[in-house]
N, C-alpha and C positions, 0 to 999 in steps of 0.2 A: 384756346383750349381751356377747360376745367383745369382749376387752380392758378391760372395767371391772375385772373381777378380779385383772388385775395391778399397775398403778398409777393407775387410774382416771381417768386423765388428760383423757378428752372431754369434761368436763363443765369441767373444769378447765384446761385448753390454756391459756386466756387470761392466766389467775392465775399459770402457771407460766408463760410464755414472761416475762411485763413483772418480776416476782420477779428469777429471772434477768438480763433487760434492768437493772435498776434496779439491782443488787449490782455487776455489771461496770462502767455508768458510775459510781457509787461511789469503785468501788476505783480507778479514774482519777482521776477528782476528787479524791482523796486522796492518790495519787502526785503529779498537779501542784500540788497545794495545798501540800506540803511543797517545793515549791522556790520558792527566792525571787527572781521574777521582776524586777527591777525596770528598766523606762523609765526610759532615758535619756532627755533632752531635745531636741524632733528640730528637726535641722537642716534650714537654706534650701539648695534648691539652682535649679538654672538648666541648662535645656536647649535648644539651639538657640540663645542669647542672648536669646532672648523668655521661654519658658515658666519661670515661678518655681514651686518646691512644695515642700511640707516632706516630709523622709522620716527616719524612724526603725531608725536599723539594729540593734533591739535583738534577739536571738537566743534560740534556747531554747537550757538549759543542756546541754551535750553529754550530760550524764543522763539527760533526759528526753526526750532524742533517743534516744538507746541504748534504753532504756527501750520508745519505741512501735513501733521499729522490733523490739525482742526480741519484744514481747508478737505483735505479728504473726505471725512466722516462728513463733513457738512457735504458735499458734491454727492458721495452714495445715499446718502439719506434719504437728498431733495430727490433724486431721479426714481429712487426707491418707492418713498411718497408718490409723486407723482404715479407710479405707474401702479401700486394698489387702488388708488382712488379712483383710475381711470378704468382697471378693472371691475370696481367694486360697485362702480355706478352703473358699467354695461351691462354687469347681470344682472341688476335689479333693476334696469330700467323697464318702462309701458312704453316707453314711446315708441309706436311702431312705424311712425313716419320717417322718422331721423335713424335709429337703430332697428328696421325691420330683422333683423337675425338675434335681439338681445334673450338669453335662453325664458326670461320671463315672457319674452310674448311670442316663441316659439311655445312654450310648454302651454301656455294658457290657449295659445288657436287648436290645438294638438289633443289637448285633455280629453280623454275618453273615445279618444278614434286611434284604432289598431291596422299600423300601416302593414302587418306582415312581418315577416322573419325579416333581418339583416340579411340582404343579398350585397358580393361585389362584384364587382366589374370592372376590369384592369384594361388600362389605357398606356399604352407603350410607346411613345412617340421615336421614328425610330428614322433614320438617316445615315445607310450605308453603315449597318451594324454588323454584318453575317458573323464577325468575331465573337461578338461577345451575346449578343441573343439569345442561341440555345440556352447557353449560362443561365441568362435572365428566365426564361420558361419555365428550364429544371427546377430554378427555386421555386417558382410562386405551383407549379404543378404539384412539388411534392413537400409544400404547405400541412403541416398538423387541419388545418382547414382550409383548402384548396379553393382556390378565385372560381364564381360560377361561370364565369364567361372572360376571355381576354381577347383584346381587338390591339392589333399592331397596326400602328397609323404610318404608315408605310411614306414618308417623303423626300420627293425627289431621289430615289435610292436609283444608283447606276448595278448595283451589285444583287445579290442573292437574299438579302434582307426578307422579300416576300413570300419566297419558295422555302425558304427557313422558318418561316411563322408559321406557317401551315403543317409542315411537317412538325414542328412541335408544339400542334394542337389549336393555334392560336386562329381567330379569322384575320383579313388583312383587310384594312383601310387605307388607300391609296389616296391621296389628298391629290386636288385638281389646282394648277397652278396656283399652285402657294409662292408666295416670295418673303410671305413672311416669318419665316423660321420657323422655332419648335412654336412656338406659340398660336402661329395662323394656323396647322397644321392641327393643334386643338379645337382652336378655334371651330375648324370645319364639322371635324367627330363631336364634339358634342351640342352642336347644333341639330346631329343627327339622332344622337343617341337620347340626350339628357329628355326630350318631350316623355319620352315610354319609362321614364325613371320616378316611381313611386319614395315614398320620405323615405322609407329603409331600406331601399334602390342605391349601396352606397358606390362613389367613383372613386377608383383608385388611379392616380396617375403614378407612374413610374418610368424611371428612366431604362434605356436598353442596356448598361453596360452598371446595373445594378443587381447584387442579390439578395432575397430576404434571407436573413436566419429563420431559424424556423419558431413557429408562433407566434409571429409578427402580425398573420390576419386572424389568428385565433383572439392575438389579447386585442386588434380593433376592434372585431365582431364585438367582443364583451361588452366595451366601450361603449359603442354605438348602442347596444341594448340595454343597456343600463340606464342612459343619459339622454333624454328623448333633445334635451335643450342642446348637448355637443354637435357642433358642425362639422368637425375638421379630428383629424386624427395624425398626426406628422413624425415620422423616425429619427430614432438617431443612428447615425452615419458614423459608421465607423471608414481607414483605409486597407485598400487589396494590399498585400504582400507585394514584397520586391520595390525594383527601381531604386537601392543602394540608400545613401544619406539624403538626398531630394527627397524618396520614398517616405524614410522615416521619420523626417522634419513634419512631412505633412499627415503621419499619422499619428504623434504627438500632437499637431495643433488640433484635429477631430476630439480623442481622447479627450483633452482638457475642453471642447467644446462639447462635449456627451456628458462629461462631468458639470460643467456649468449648470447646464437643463436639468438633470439630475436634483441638482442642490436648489433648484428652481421648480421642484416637484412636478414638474413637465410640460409651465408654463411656457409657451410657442414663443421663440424671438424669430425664426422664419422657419415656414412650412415646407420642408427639404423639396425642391423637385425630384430627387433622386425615390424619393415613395412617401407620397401623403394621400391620406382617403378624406372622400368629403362626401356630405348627406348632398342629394338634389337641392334641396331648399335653397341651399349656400349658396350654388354655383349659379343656380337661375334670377338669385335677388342682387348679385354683381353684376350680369348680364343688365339687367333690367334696372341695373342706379347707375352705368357705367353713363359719363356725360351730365349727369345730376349732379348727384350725392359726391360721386367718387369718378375720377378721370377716367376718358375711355371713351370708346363709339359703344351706343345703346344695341344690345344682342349678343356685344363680346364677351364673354368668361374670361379673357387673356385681354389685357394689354400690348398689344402687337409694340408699339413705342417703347416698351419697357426691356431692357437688355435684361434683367434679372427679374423675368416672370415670374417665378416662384415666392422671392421676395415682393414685389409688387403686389400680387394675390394678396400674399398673408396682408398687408397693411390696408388692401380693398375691405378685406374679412374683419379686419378690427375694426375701421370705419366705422360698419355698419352693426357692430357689438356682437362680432359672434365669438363664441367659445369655442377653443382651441386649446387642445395637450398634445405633449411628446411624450408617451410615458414607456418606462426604462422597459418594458419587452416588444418594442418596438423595436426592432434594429436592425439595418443594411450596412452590406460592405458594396464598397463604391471604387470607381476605377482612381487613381493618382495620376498625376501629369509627370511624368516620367523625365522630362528634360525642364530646364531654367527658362526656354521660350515659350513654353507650350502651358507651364506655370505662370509664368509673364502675362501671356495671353488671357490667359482662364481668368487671375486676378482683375488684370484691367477688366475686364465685363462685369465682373462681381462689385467692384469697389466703382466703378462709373456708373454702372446699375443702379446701386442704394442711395447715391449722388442724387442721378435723376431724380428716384422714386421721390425720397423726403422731398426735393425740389414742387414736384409733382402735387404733393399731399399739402403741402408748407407747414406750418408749424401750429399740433391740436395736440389735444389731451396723449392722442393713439400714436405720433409723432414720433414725442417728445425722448420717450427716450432711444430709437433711432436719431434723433438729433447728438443726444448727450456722444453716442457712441462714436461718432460721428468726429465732434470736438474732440475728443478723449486720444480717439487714435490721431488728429494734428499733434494736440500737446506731445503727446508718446513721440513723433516724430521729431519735434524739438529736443525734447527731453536725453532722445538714444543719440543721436546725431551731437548733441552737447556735453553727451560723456565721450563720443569719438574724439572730440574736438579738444578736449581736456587732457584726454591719455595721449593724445599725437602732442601738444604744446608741452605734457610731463616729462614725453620720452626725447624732446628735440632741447627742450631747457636744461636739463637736470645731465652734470657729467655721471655720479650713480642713480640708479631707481631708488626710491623711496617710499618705503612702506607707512602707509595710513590704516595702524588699527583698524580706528571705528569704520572704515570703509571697505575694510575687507570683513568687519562683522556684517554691514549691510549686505553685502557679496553673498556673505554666508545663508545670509537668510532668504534671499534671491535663490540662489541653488537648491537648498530644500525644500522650497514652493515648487520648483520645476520638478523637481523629482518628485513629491507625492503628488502630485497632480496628474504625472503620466501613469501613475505606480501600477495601474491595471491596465497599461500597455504590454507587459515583459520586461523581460531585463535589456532589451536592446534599445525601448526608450528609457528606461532609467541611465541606462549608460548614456545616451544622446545625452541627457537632462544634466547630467552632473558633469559633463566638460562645460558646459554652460554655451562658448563660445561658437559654437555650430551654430543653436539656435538664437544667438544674438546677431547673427549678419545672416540669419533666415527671416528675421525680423527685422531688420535693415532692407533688406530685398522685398519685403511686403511693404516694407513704409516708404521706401521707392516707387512701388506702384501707386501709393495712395500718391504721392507727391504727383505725379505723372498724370493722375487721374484729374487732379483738381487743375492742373494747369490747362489741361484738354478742356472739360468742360466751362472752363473759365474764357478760353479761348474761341470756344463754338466748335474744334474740331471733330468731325464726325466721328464717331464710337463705330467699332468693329463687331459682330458677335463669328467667334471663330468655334472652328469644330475640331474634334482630333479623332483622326483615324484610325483606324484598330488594324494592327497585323493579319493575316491571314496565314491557316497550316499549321505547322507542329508550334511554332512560336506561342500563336497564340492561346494553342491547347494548353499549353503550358502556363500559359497567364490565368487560364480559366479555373486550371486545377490550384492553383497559389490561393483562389478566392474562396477558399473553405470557411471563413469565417472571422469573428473579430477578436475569437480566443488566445490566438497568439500575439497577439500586440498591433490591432487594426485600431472615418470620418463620418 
């Protein structure tokens, strides 16, 4: 396959990501092991005239403070770097052999030829939805600027998925033995569709159990009119309402990820499956490098191999230097995995997905910082697991608890980043955010999955892509009415 021949990484992801992980906490353990710490004796104190407790005010040495805070700034910086230059070269590249999508040799083939209005076309890949579907319709139907056309790729559906698309307006595309999930099921449709697709012919994919807010295709249209060189156009995700504290662990983590992109003025780190639009150009020149350039069978738009098509895509699309934004009046609310399995589930595809992908890609300019990220969340997993490990040896050592200042100011500072950061979820995740400890063994149970992921693919055990099924009847009327929007505190 494309990409073993350069650093043959897919087989090996695993072995190189924990390598790495393992040499970085190292080389820390080794800077802190060379200072010498030593506890003081800790003192009584007295609060309110009642409460007695001992506190230790002993500090790390200003070196080793210097020290983590350098290695930081140095780590964002370089990934930082890198990933301006690597953009900064694709758009202003000629090369049309290497980067055929870069917007300088899109705009320059393009000059003075008038593709027509911005037309879309909504692609719904859809598997035993009858739940959540109309849902899905309603929104994109009563759009400030409504989809010209939407085709429901109807596969393998036991259920009413078809009879439902039709009744709310939609035509249906029934894929003929598919086996390869959502993605062959693309695959099929836009074999069919993408030839009659003009440049400003744009495709919208979207998922069934998503909905836009509204002016989501009005501010694409813009977009795409404005920018002849943009290829891609990607949302930001917000979470549905409900499903208790699982719910709202995971519409905090959206939030802070809507926010990231944000602060990243709409630069793409992956193109949501949940609704992202793309020009023809895009999708036909993946098609057509898939097996070259970028991995893949030659004719596919999807990576069937690829658990995490959507991410896969996006790293196809930068390959090949196309331009890509999320920008903030893009927005969908997207369904939550409602139980701790079914979240299990979802993560292991996502996080063995990005595995493969980079594996897939190995390691270039467009990579790179999927690599960093990559690293980032090992160390993290060291890192949280090493304060468990600390506070369980504190609380089995020590006959009283002992208070450490400065590490309850670190604490502090810890909790106010999680609270402003959710701050335009509501007040239900600023409350999640400020007990802190919810979402620190919500982040234990993600870095569980990473851990789980790397040992799989490390191992060669075969990866799963799981689906979850949507209630039928007043139940899930009632999930559909919850989905009004991301103004009350919605990924």
């Amino acid at each position: 396959m494309w990409g073993m021949g350069r650093w043959g990484l897919q087989r090996w992801i695993g072995i190189v990501v924990l390598v790495i992980v393992a040499v970085a906490g190292g080389l820390i353990w080794l800077a802190v092991s060379m200072q010498r710490l030593r506890l003081a004796p800790p003192q009584e104190g007295i609060l309110f005239n009642t409460w007695h407790f001992l506190f230790n005010s002993t500090v790390p040495t200003p070196w080793l403070l210097l020290l983590g805070v350098a290695a930081i700034l140095l780590i964002a910086a370089a990934v930082a770097l890198v990933e301006f230059r690597t953009a900064s070269r694709d758009r202003r590249s000629l090369d049309a052999k290497h980067l055929p999508l870069s917007p300088r040799v899109v705009m320059g083939e393009t000059r003075g030829v008038y593709a027509g209005p911005v037309t879309i076309t909504v692609l719904v890949p859809a598997h035993n939805e009858e739940a959540s579907l109309p849902g899905t319709l309603r929104s994109l139907w009563t759009q400030s600027r409504p989809p010209d056309r939407i085709i429901v790729v109807a596969d393998n559906c036991t259920d009413r998925t078809p009879e439902l698309a039709v009744e709310g307006g939609a035509e249906v595309f029934v894929t003929v033995d598919n086996d390869k999930k959502k993605a062959g099921g693309l695959n099929q449709v836009l074999k069919r569709v993408l030839p009659g697709q003009g440049d400003n012919d744009t495709l919208m994919i979207m998922d069934a159990d998503t909905e836009l807010d509204d002016g989501f295709l009005a501010e694409a249209e813009r977009r795409f009119t404005e920018d002849r060189g943009l290829m891609a156009v990607g949302g930001l995700f917000y979470g549905e309402e409900g499903h208790g504290l699982i719910g709202q662990c995971q519409r905090n983590e959206y939030v802070r990820y809507s926010r990231d992109l944000k602060r990243r003025r709409g630069q793409v780190f992956v193109l949501t499956g949940t609704a992202s639009l793309f020009r023809p150009r895009a999708l036909r020149t993946v098609a057509e490098s898939r097996g070259t350039r970028i991995p893949g069978i030659t004719g596919d738009v999807y990576d069937t191999l690829a658990l995490t098509e959507d991410n896969e895509l996006t790293i196809a699309l930068k390959s090949l230097g196309a331009l890509m934004i999320s920008p903030a009046g893009c927005t969908v609310v997207t369904e939550l995995m409602p139980s701790w399995k079914t979240l299990w589930n979802q993560r292991m595809r996502w996080q063995r997905g990005a595995l493969e992908n980079i594996g897939a890609y190995s390691v270039t300019r467009e990579t790179f910082r999927y690599w960093s990220q990559q690293i980032g969340i090992g160390y993290g997993v060291v890192a949280l697991f090493g304060y468990f490990a600390a506070m369980f040896v504190l609380i089995v050592a020590a006959d009283r608890w002992i208070w450490f200042p400065f590490w309850l100011g670190i604490g502090l500072v810890f909790m106010l980043e999680r609270v402003v950061t959710v701050w335009k979820g509501g007040w239900r995740a600023r409350l999640l955010a400020v007990t802190l400890f919810p979402e620190l063994f919500f982040a234990a149970f993600l870095d569980l999955v990473y851990v789980k992921s790397i040992i799989d693919i490390t191992t060669g055990r075969k990866a799963q892509w799981t689906h979850v099924e949507h209630p039928t009847g007043p139940m899930a009327r009632g999930a559909d009415a919850g989905r009004a929007g991301p103004a009350a505190g919605g990924r």
